[in-house]
C-alpha positions as a Markdown table, in Angstrom:
| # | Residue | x | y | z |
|---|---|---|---|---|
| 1 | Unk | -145.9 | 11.8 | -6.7 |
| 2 | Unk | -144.2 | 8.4 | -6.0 |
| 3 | Unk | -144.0 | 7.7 | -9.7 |
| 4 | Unk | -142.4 | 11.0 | -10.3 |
| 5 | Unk | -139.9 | 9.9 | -7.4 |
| 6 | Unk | -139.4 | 6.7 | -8.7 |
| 7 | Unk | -138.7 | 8.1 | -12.1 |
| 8 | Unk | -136.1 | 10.5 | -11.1 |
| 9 | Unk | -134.3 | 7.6 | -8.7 |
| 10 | Unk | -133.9 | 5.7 | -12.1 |
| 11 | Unk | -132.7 | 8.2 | -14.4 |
| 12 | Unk | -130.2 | 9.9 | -11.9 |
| 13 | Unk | -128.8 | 6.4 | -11.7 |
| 14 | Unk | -129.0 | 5.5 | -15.6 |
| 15 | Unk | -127.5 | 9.3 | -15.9 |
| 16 | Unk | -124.5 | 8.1 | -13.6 |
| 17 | Unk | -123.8 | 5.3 | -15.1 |
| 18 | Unk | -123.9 | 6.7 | -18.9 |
| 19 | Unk | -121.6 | 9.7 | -17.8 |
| 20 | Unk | -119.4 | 6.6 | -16.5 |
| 21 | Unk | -119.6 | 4.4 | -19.8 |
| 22 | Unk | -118.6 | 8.3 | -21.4 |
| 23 | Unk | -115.4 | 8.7 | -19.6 |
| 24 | Unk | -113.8 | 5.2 | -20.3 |
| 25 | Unk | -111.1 | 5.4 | -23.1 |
| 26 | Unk | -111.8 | 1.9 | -24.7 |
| 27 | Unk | -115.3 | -0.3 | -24.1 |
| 28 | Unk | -117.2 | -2.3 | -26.1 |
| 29 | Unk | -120.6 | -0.9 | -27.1 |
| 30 | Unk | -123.7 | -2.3 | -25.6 |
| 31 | Unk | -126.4 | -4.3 | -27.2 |
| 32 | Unk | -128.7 | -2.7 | -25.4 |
| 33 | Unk | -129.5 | 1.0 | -23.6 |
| 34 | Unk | -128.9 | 1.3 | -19.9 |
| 35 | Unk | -132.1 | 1.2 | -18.8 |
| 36 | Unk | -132.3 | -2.1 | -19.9 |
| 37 | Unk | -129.8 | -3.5 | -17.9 |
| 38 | Unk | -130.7 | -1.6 | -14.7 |
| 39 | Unk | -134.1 | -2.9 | -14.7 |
| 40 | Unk | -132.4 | -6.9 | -15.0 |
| 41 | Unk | -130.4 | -5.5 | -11.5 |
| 42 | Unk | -133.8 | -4.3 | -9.9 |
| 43 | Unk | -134.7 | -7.6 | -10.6 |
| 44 | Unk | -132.3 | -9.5 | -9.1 |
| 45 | Unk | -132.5 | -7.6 | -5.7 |
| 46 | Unk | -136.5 | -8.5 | -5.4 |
| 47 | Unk | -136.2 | -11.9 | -6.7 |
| 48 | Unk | -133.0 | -13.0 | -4.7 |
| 49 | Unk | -132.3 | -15.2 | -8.1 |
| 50 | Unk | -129.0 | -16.8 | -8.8 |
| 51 | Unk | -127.4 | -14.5 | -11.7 |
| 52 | Unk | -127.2 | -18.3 | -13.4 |
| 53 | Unk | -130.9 | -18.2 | -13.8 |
| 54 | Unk | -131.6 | -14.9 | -15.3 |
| 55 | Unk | -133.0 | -15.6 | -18.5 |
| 56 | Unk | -132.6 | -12.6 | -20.8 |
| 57 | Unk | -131.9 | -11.3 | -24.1 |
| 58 | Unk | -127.9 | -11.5 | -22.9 |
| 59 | Unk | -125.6 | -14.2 | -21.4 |
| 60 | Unk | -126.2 | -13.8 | -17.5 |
| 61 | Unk | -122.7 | -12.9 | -17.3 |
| 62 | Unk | -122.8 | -9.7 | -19.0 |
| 63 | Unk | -124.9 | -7.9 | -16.5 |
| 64 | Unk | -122.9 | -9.8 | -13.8 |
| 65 | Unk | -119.9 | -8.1 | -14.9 |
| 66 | Unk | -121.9 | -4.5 | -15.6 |
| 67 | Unk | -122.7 | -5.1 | -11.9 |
| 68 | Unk | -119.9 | -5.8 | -10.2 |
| 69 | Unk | -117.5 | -3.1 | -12.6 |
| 70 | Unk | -120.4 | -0.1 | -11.2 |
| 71 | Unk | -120.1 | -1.9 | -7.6 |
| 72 | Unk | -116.7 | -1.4 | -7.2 |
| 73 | Unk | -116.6 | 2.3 | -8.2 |
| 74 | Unk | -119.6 | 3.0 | -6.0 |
| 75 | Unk | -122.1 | 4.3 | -8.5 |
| 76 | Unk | -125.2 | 2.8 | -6.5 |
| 77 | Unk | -124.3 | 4.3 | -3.3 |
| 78 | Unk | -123.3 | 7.7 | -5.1 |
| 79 | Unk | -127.0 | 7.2 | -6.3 |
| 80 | Unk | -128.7 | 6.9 | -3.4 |
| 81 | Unk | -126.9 | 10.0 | -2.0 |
| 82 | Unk | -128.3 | 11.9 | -4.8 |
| 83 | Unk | -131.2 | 11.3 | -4.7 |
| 84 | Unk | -131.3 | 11.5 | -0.6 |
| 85 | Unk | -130.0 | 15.0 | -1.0 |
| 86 | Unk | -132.0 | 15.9 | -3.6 |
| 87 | Unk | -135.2 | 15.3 | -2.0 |
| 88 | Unk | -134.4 | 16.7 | 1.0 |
| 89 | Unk | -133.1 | 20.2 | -0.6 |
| 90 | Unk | -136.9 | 19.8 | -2.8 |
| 91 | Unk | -138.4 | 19.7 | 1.1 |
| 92 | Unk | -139.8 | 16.6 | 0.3 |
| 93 | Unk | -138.0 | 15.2 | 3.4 |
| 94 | Unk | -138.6 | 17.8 | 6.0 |
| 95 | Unk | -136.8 | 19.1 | 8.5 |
| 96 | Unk | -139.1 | 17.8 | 11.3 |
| 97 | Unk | -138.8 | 14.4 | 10.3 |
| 98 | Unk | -135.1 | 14.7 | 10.5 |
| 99 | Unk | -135.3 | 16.1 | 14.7 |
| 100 | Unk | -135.8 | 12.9 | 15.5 |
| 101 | Unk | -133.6 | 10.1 | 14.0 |
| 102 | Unk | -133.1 | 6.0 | 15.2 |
| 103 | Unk | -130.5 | 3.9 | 15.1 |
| 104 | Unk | -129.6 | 0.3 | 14.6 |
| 105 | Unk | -128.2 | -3.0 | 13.4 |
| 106 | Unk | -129.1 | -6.0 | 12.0 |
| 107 | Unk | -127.3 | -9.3 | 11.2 |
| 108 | Unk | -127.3 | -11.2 | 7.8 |
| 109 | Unk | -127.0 | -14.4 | 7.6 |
| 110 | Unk | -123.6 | -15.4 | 5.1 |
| 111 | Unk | -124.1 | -18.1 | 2.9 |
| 112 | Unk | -120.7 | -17.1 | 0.9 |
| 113 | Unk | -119.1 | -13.8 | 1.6 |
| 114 | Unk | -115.5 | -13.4 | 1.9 |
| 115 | Unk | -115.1 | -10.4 | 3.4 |
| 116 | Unk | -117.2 | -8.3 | 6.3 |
| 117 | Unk | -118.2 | -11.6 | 7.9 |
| 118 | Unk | -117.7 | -12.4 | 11.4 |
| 119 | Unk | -119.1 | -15.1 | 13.8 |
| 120 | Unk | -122.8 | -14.2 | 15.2 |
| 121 | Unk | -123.4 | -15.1 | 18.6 |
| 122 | Unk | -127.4 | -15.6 | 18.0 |
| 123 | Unk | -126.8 | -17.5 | 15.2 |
| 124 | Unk | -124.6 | -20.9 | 16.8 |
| 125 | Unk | -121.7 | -18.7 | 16.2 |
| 126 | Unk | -121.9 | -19.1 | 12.6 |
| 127 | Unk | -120.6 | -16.2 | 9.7 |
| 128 | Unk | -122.9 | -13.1 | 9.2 |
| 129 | Unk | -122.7 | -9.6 | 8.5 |
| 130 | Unk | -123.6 | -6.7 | 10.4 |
| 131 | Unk | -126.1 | -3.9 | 9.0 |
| 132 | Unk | -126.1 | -0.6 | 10.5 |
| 133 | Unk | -128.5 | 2.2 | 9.4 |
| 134 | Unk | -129.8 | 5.3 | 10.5 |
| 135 | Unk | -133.5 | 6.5 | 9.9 |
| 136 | Unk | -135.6 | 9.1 | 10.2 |
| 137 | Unk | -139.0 | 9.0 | 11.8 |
| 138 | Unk | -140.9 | 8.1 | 8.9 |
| 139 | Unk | -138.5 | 5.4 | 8.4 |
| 140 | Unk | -136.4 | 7.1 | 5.3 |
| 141 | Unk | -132.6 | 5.7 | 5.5 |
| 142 | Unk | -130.0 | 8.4 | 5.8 |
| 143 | Unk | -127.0 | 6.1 | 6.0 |
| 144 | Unk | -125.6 | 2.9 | 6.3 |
| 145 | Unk | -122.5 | 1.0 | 7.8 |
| 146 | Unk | -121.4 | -2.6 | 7.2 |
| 147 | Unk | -118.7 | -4.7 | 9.2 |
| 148 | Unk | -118.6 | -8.2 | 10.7 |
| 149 | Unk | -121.0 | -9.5 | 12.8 |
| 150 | Unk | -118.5 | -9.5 | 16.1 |
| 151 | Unk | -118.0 | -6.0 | 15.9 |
| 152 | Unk | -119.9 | -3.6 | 18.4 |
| 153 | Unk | -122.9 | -1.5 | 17.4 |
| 154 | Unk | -120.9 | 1.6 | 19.3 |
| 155 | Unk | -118.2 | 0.9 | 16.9 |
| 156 | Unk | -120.4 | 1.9 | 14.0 |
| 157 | Unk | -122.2 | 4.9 | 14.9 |
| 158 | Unk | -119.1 | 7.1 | 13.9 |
| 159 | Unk | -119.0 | 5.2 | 10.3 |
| 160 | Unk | -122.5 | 5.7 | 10.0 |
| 161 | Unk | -123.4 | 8.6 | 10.4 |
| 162 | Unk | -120.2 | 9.7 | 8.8 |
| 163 | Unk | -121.8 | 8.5 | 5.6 |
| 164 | Unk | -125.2 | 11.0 | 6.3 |
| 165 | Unk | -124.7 | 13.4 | 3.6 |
| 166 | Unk | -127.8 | 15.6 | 5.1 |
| 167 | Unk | -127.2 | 18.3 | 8.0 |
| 168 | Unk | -128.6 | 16.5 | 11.2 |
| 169 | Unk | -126.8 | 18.9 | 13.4 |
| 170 | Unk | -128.6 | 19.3 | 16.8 |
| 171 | Unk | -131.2 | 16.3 | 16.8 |
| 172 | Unk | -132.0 | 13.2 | 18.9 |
| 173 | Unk | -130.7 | 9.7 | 17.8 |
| 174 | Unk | -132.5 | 6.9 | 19.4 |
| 175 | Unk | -131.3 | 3.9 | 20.0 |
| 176 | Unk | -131.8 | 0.4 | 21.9 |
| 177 | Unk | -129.8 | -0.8 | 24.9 |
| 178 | Unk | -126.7 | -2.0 | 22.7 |
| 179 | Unk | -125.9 | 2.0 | 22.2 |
| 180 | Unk | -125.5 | 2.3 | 26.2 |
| 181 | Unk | -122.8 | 4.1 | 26.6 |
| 182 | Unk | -121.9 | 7.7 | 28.4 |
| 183 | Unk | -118.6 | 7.7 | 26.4 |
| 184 | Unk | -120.6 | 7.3 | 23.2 |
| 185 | Unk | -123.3 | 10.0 | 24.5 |
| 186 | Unk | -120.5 | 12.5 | 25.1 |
| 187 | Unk | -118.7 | 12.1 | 21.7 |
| 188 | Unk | -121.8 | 12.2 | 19.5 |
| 189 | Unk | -122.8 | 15.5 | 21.6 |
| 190 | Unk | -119.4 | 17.1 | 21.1 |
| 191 | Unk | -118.7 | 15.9 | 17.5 |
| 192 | Unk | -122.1 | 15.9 | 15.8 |
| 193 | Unk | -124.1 | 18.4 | 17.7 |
| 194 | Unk | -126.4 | 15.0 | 18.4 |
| 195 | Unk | -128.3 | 13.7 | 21.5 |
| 196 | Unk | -128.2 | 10.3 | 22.0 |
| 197 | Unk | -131.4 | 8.7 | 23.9 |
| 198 | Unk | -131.2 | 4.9 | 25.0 |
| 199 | Unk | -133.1 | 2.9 | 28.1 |
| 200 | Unk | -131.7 | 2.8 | 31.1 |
| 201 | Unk | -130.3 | -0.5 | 32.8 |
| 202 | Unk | -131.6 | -2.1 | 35.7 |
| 203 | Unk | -130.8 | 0.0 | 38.8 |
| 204 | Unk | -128.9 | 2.5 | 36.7 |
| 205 | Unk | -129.5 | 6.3 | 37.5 |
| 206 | Unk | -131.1 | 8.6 | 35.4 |
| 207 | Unk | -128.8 | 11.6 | 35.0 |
| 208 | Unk | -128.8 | 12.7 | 31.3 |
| 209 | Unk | -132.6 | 12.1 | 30.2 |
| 210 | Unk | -135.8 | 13.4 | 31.0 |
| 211 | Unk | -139.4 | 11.7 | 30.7 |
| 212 | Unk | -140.2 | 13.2 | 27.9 |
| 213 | Unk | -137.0 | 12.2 | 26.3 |
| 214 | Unk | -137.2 | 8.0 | 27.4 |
| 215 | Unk | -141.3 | 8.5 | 26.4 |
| 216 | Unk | -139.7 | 9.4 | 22.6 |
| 217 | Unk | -138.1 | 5.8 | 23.3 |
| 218 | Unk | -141.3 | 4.2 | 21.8 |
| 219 | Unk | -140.6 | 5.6 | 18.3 |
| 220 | Unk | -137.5 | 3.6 | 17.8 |
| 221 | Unk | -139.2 | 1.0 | 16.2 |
| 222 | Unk | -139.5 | 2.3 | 13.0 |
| 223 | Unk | -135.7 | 1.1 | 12.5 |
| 224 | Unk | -136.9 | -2.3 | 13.3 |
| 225 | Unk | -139.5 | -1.1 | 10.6 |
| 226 | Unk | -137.3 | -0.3 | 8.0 |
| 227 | Unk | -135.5 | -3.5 | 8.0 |
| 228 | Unk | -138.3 | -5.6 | 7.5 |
| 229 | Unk | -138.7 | -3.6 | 4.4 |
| 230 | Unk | -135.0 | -3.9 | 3.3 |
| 231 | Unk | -135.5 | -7.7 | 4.0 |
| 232 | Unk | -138.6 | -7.8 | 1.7 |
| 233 | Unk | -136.3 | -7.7 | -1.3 |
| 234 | Unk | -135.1 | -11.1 | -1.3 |
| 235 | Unk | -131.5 | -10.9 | -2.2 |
| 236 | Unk | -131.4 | -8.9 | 0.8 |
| 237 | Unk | -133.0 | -11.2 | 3.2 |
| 238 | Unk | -129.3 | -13.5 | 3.0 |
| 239 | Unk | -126.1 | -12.3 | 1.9 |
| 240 | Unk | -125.2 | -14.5 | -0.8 |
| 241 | Unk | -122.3 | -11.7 | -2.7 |
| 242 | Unk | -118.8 | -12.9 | -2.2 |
| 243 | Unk | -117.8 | -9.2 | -1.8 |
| 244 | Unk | -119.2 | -7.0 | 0.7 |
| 245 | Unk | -119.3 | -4.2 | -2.0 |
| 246 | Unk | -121.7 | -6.5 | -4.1 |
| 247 | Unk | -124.3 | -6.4 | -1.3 |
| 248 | Unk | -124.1 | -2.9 | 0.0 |
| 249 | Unk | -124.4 | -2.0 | -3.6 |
| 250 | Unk | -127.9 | -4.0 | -3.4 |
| 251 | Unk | -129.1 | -2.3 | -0.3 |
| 252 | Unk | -128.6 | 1.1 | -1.5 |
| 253 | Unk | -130.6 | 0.2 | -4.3 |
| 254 | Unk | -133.4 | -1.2 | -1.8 |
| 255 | Unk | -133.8 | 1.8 | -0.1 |
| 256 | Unk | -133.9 | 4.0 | -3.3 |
| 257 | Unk | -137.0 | 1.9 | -3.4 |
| 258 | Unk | -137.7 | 2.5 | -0.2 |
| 259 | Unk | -137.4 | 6.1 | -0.2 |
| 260 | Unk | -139.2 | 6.2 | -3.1 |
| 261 | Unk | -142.4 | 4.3 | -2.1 |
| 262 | Unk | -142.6 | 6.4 | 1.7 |
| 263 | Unk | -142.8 | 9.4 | 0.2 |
| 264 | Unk | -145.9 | 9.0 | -1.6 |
């Protein structure tokens, strides 16, 4: 089954990017199918290489350019959306293991990004960017949201889960003690039909949870999960993209591999 997966992630992204190359009035032709040059990119995310180093049967340029031109028109997120609500509509991703969903973020450390970089106050203050993502309970990524590191995780859940292109209508998001918030609680319950489950603060009364709901608390750690995964793939571990569209572009392909290798 998880070759199968992995074989339809590929060719609905090749199949993107051809009907792309199709509606361009003037190119050059390629030396080589697309397949060829998506596999170089797959490359890149697990080795973490410099594009300098890649020694293939083209100038390293050439697939740098091929990467950033299908960056900035967003064919790898459009893919991972695809193939996200494809599986889901197979039943492959059920239902159940959408009831209960987690939330959170992580920082990346900047080593020369230009935009979406802020200062990271667990880091000596130094530039990072901020990863937001929502999972399931089996740890499949439903979307993601990237800003600065200085910007609050409650000013990302809306952006996030805006970018969910699945019906999660009516169940619970859990979250750590960053999401804290009765504001926050209130708005996701009147605008997405969601309820939001965090721990309490010292001394602060329990009005809005039940035991049952704080015990659920304990499967939020598949988020934390999930981004040792992403951060398995090497070019994800440190942003090292200029633009902020270079390395989203990069984790949408990581969890296509993800995605791919959960549901086995």
């Amino acid at each position: 089954m998880s070759k199968k997966i992995h074989k339809f992630a590929k060719t609905t992204l090749v199949e993107l990017i051809n009907d792309y190359n199709k509606q361009k009035l003037t190119r050059r032709p390629s030396m080589h199918n697309t397949e060829h040059y998506v596999d170089v990119i797959y490359k890149q995310l697990r080795t973490g290489s410099q594009w300098c180093e890649l020694n293939e049967k083209r100038h390293y340029s050439t697939y740098h350019k091929k990467f950033k031109e299908w960056s900035n028109i967003g064919i790898f997120e459009l893919a991972f959306q695809i193939v996200l609500k494809t599986l889901y509509s197979l039943g492959l991703i059920p239902s159940k293991d959408i009831d209960l969903l987690s939330i959170d973020s992580s920082m990346i450390k900047n080593n020369r990004g230009c935009d979406g970089i802020g200062p990271n106050h667990y880091d000596r203050y130094r530039n990072a960017t901020k990863v937001s993502v929502v999972v399931t309970n089996k740890g499949i990524p439903l979307g993601f949201s990237f800003s600065s590191a200085n910007v609050h995780d409650t000013k990302l859940v809306e952006n996030n889960l805006d970018n969910v292109k699945i019906s999660i209508v009516g169940s619970r998001l859990l979250a750590d003690k960053g999401y804290n918030s009765k504001k926050l609680k209130k708005q996701l319950k009147q605008q997405y039909k969601l309820n939001l489950i965090y721990p309490l603060k010292k001394k602060q009364e329990n009005k809005y949870f039940t035991d049952e709901e704080l015990a659920q608390l304990k499967g939020r750690t598949i988020v934390e999960n999930f981004f040792a995964w992403m951060k398995s793939f090497r070019r994800l571990l440190i942003r090292y993209d200029t633009f902020l569209n270079s390395y989203a572009s990069f984790c949408y392909l990581g969890a296509i591999d993800i995605i791919c290798n959960k549901l086995m």
